[in-house]
C-alpha positions as CSV (number, residue, x, y, z in Angstrom):
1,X,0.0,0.0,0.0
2,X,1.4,3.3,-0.9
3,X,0.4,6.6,0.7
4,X,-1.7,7.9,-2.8
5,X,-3.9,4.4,-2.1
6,X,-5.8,7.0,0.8
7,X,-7.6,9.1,-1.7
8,X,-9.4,8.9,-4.4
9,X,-8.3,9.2,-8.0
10,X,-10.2,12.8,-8.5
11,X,-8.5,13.7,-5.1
12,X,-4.7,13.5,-6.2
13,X,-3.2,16.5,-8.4
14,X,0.3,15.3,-9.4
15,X,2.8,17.8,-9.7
16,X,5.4,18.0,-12.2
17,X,7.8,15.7,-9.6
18,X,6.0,12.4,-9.5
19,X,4.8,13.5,-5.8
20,X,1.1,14.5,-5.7
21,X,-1.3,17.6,-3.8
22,X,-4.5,16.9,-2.1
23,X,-6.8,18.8,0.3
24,X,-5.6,18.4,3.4
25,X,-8.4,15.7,5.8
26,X,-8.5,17.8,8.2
27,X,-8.0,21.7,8.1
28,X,-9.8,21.5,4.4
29,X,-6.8,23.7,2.7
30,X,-6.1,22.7,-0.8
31,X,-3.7,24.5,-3.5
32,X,-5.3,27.4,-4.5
33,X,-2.5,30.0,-3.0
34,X,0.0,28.1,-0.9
35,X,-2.0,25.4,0.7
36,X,-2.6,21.6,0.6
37,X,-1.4,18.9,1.4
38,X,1.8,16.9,-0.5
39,X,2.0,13.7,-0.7
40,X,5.8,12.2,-1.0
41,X,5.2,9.0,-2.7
42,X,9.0,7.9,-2.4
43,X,8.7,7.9,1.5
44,X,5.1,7.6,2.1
45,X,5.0,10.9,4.4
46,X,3.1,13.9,4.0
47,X,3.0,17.9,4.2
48,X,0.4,20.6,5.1
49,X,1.2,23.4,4.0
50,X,-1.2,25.0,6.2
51,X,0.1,23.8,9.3
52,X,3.9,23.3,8.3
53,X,3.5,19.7,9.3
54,X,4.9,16.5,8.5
55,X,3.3,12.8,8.5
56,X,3.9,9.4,7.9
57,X,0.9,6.9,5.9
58,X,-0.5,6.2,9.2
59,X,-0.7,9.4,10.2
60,X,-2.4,10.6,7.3
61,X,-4.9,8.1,8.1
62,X,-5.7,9.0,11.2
63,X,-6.0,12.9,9.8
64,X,-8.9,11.1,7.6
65,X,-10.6,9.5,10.4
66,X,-10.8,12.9,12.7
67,X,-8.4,10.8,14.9
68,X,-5.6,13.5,14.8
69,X,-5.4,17.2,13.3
70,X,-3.0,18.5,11.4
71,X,-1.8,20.7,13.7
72,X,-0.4,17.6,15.7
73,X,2.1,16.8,12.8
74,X,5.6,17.2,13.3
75,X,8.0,20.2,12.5
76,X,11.1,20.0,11.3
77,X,13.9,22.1,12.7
């Protein structure tokens, strides 16, 4: 299972690096501006742009489910 097998087709916007931008589960932010959601397919994390956040598959799951938010992610120093 990769981390794209989360959401829907319609859902994933790939960008021009093989990764792909979706609206983010749980603050709602997509791309239009500076926000969304990236989806690295090479390590199976993720990044709202929103919240400056990081996540791994799980993670992103549990953003799905209302389990987390994505202002729990991690920052990176």
């Amino acid at each position: 299972m990769k981390i794209t097998d989360l959401f829907k087709a319609e859902e994933l916007r790939e960008k021009g690096d093989g990764n792909f931008i979706v609206e983010c589960p749980s603050c709602g932010s997509d791309n239009t501006g500076y926000g969304g959601m990236c989806l690295f397919v090479k390590t199976d994390t993720a990044y709202c742009f929103e919240s400056k956040t990081w996540f791994t598959m799980k993670e992103v799951f549990a953003l799905q489910k209302g389990i987390i938010s994505c202002t729990e992610g991690r920052r990176k120093e």
